[in-house]
N, C-alpha and C positions, 0 to 999 in steps of 0.2 A: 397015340401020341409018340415021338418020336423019342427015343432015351435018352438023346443029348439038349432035350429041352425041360424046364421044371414045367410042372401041369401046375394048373390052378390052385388045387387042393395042397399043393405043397407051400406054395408062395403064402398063398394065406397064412398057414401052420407057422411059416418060420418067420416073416413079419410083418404079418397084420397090419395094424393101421399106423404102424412107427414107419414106414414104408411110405404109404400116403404122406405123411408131413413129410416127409424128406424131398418128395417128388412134388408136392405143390409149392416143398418152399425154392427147392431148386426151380422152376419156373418164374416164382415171382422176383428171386434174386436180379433177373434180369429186365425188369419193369422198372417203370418207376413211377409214384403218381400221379394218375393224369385223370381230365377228363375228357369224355369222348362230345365229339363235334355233334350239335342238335340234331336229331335221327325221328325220324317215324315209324313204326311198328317193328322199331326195333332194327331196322336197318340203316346206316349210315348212310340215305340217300335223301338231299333235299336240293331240290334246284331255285336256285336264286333267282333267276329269270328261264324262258322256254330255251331251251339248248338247239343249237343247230348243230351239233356231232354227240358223240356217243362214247366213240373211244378215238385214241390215237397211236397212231405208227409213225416212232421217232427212229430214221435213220441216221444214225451217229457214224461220222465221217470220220476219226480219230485221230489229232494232229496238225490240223488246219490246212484244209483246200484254201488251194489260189485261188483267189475271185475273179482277178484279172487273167488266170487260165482256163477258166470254167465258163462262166454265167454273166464276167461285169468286163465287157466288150471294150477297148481302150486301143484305139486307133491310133492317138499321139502317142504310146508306147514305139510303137513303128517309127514316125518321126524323130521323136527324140531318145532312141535307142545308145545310149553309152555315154548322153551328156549328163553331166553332175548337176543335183538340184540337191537343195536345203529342205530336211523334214525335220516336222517335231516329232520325231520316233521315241516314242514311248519307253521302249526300254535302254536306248542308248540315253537318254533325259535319265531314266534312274541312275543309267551307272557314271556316267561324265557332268551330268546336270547342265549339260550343252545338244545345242539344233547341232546335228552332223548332215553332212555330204556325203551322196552315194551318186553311185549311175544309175540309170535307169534302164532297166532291162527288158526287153519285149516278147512278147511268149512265143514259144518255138511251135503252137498249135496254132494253127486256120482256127475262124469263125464265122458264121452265116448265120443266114435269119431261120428260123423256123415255126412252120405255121402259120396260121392264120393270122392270128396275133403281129409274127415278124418279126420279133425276139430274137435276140444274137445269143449263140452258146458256139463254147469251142469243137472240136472234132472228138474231145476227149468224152462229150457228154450227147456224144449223135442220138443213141437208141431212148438215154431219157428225154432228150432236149425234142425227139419226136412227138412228145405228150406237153409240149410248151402252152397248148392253149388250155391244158389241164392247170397249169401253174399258177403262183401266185409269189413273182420274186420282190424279196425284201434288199435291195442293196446298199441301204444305208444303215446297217445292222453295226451296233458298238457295243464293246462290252467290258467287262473288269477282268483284270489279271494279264500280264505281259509273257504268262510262264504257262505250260500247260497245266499243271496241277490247280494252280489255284483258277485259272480259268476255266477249266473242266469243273470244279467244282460248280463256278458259277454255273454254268450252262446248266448243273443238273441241282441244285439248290438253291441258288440265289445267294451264295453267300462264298467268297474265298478262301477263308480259312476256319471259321468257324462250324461247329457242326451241327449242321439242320437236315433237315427231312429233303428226299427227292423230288420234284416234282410228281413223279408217279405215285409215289405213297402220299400227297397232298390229293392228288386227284384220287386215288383208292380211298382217304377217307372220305372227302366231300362226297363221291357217287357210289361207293362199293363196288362190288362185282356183280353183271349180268347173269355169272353161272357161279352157282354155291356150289359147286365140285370140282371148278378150279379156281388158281389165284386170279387176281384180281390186274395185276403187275408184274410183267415179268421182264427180265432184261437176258438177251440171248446173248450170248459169246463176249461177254464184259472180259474186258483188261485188267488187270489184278492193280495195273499202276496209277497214277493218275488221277488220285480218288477211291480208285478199288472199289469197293464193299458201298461206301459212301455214298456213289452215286445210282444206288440203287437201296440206299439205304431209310428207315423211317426216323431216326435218329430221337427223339424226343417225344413222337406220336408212338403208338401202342404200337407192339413189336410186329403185329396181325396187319400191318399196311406195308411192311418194308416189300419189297421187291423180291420175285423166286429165280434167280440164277439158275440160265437152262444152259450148259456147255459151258464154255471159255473162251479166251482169245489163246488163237494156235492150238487150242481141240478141235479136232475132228469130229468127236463124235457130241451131240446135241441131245444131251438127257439132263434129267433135273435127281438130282443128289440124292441119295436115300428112297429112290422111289418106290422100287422093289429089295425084297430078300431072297436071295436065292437061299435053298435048301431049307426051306420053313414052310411045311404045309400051311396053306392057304386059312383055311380052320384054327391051328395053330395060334396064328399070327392074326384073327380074328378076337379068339381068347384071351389073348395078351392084354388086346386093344378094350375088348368088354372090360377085364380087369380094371387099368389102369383109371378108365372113363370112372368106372365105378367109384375106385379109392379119389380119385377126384372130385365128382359130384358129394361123396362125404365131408369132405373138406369143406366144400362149398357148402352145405347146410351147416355148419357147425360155425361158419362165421356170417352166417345167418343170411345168407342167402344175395348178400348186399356186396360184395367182393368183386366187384368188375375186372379186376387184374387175371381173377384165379378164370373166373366162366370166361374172358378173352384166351385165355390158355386151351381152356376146355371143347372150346370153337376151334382153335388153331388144329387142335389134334383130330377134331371131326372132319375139317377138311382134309387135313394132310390123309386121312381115312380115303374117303373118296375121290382124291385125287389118283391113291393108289388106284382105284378101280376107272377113271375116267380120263386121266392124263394119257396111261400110253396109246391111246387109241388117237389122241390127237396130234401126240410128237411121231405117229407114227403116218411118211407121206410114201408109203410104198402103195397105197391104195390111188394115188391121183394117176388121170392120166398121162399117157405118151406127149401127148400135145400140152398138156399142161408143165410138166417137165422142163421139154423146151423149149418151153416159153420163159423160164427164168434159169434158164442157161444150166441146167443138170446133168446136160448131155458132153457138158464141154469141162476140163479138168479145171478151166482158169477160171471157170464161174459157179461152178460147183458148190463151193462151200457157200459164197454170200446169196448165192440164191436157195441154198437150203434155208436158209436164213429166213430170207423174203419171203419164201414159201408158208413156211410152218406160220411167221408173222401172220399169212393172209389167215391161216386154219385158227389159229388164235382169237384172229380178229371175230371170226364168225364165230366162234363158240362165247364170247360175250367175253373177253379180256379186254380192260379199261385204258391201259399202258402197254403197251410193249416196245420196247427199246432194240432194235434189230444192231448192233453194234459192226463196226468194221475197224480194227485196230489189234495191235500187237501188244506184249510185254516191256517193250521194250524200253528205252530210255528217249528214243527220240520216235514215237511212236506213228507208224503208218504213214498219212503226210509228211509227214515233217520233215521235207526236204532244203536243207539250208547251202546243202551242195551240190543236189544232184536232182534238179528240178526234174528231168527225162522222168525220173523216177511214177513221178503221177501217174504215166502213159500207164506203166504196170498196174498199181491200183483203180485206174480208172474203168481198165478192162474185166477188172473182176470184176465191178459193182453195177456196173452199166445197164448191160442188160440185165442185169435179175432186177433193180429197180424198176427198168420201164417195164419188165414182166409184172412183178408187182401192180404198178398202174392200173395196166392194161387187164389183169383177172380183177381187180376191185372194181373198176368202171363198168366191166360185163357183165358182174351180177348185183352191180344196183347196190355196192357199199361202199362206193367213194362217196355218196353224199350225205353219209352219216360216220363217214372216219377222217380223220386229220391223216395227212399224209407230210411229215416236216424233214424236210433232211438239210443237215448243214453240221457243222464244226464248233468249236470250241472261240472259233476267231479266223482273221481271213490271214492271207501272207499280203508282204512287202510290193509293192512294183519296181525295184532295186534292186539289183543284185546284191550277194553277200556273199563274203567267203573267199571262193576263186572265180564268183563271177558267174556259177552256173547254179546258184539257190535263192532263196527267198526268205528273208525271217518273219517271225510272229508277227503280226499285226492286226489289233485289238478297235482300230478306229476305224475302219469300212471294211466290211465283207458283206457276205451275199448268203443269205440263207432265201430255200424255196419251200411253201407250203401248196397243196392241194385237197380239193376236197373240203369237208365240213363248212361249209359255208362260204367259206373265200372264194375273193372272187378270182374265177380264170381266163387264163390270157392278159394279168395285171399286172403292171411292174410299179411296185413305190419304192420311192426314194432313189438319190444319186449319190454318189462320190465326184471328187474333182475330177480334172483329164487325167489323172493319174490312176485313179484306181485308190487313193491311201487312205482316205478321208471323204466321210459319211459328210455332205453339204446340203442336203435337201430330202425330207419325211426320213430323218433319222430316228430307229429305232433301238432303244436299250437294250438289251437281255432282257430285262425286268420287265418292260413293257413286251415284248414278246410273251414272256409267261404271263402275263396277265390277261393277255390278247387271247391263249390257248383256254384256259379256263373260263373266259368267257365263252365263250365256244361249244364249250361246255356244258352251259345253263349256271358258270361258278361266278362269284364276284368275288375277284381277289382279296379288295377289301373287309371282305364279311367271312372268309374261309379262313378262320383263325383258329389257334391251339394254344389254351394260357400253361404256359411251363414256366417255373420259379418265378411267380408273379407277374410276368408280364405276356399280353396277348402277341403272338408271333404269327406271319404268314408268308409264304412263300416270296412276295416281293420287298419284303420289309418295309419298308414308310415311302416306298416311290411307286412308278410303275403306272402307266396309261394304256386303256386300251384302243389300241390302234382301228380306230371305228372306219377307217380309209377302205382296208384291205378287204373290209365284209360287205359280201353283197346283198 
């Protein structure tokens, strides 16, 4: 034993089991109670109906892609490039309580058909829009919140301000996890702003569903917190862990064995246990090949980081994680997209995410787990067809955008719903946020209506008292 560590025999001596209460109640302090969703032999997996996916890979776009630059094709933009037309824009309505007048703006990217299918996407979206007849574009996609924050929230709760569980810890308690040595949920390189913690958080569900933060936004480097100890024999730091388990499971007999808060704790540190022996091997892609590499842009500085991203996402996937959230976004105040001056801007982001997605696609489809993983990438909300500003940006727009799902069941090569010539407004197979999430957990084998959690007396669920599932988009 190492001299600058206490041994066993010491800790016990000096205190005993005054120690344990302090460490079971310091745990429970941060609980609060609950109960857990109907389980079978003990594991929190039941499916409501036979599921057609397994897990899901959410690529979070941060800040809101253009729609009308991306995926939702708008022709008369060209035509009517710089003439003034009347919207009901959302957030000029809050602040004037007035229809305002803008120009209309035309996107400075080409667009073509692609594939089989004949799908229009811009230049910006060439290497994913390759994998078009893999897709499933939703363009009538609406949602709550006019601001990033509380719309981020929605996208990742179902709720703007108020604080509820993530979707991924909804879905980690209805199915649990494939592998009991790692988490269940993880969100790669989250934004500290914009929700932060929240949208990867379990917020009123048992703390053993929240989400494991792997890196940061503007980290480099893609590890999960406290994984390892340097300078602690291996042995050491086994002994610790026997100890602590121990004065724990005491606790837990003495309040008679009935304490779900205390053995949810007691779980949590078993994993966190084997995670230390299982996780680094899986955050670690030094072992993939050359060609694998660059395939999701590794080889290239500009794509580097989001297809580390993408990558590890895939090794996740196959190791049995239920959620994972590949994230693309910044700290910052007007985060990633969010261009309201400097539309060029996207070119840059578009180049870093491009290809490590269709890399992504493209390894899930070749080994036969695109038709058991959800593949969903989109935004928080779409932008303006308008200029703003000085004419060369786009603001937030909450009433048509474009998200694309593949895989898990959807169908591909499918386009639902439309907006007007404009691009602004969802006019045909419009979809909520809410029914989106509902649509996912079906997907699932979940019923949104039946994946409930009663906290302060009343039963709560990820879509709150709305939400349809979009029976169009499944094939």
């Amino acid at each position: 034993m190492l001299p600058n560590f206490i041994n066993r025999r010491q800790l016990l001596q000096n205190t005993a089991c005054g120690f344990g209460t302090l460490a079971a109640n310091a745990i429970l302090a941060s609980e609060k109670p609950t109960q857990p969703f109907s389980s079978t032999n003990g594991l929190h997996s039941i499916y409501h109906h036979p599921p057609r996916a397994k897990r899901i890979i959410f690529l979070f776009m941060q800040g809101g892609v253009s729609q009308v630059d991306s995926f939702d094709y708008k022709p008369q933009l060209d035509d009517w490039h710089g003439e003034k037309h009347t919207f009901d824009d959302a957030r000029q309505l809050a602040k004037t309580g007035k229809r305002t007048e803008h120009h209309l703006m035309r996107s400075p990217w080409k667009f073509q058909r692609y594939g089989e299918s004949g799908r229009w996407a811009s230049e910006l979206f060439r290497e994913s829009a390759a994998h078009m007849d893999d897709m499933c574009l939703l363009h009538g996609m609406h949602t709550e919140g006019v601001a990033h924050g509380p719309a981020t929230l929605f996208l990742h709760c179902g709720a703007t301000n108020f604080i509820r569980p993530s979707i991924g810890s909804w879905i980690l308690y209805g199915l649990g996890s494939e592998n009991e040595n790692l988490p269940g949920f993880v969100s790669i390189a989250p934004s500290v702003g914009n929700g932060g913690p929240r949208n990867y958080g379990s917020a009123f569900l048992p703390p053993k569903f929240q989400g494991t933060k792997i890196g940061g936004a503007g980290v480099d480097s893609l590890s999960i917190d406290n994984l390892s100890r340097n300078g602690m024999p291996h042995y050491s730091q086994r002994e610790q862990f026997d100890l602590i388990q121990q004065l724990n499971r005491a606790q837990f007999q003495r309040r008679g064995n009935h304490d779900e808060e205390l053995d949810a704790a007691i779980q949590s540190h078993e994993l966190a246990w084997r995670m230390q022996q299982i996780a680094p091997d899986v955050l670690d892609l030094s072992g993939e090949s050359l060609q694998t590499m660059e395939m999701y842009g590794l080889n290239n500085p500009k794509t580097r980081s989001y297809g580390e991203r993408c990558l590890m996402a895939r090794r996740m996937c196959e190791a049995g994680v239920r959620f994972i959230q590949v994230n693309y976004g910044d700290n910052s105040a007007n985060p990633a997209w969010d261009q309201h001056s400097n539309l060029p801007k996207h070119s840059e982001h578009a180049q870093a995410v491009d290809k490590p997605i269709a890399g992504l696609l493209q390894d899930l489809k070749q080994r036969g787990l695109l038709d058991d993983t959800i593949v969903w990438w989109g935004s928080e909300f779409g932008r303006t067809p308008y200029s703003q500003e000085n004419g060369t940006g786009r603001d937030h727009n909450p009433s048509g955008f474009t998200v694309w799902l593949a895989g898990g069941g959807f169908k591909a090569g499918y386009t639902h719903g439309q907006t007007d010539e404009f691009g602004f407004q969802g006019i045909e197979g419009r979809v909520h946020m809410h029914d989106l999430h509902a649509t996912l957990l079906h997907q699932l084998g979940l019923d949104h209506k039946r994946l409930t959690f009663r906290n302060a007396g009343r039963d709560f669920r990820l879509t709150d008292v709305q939400g349809q599932v979009v029976h169009e988009i499944i094939s």
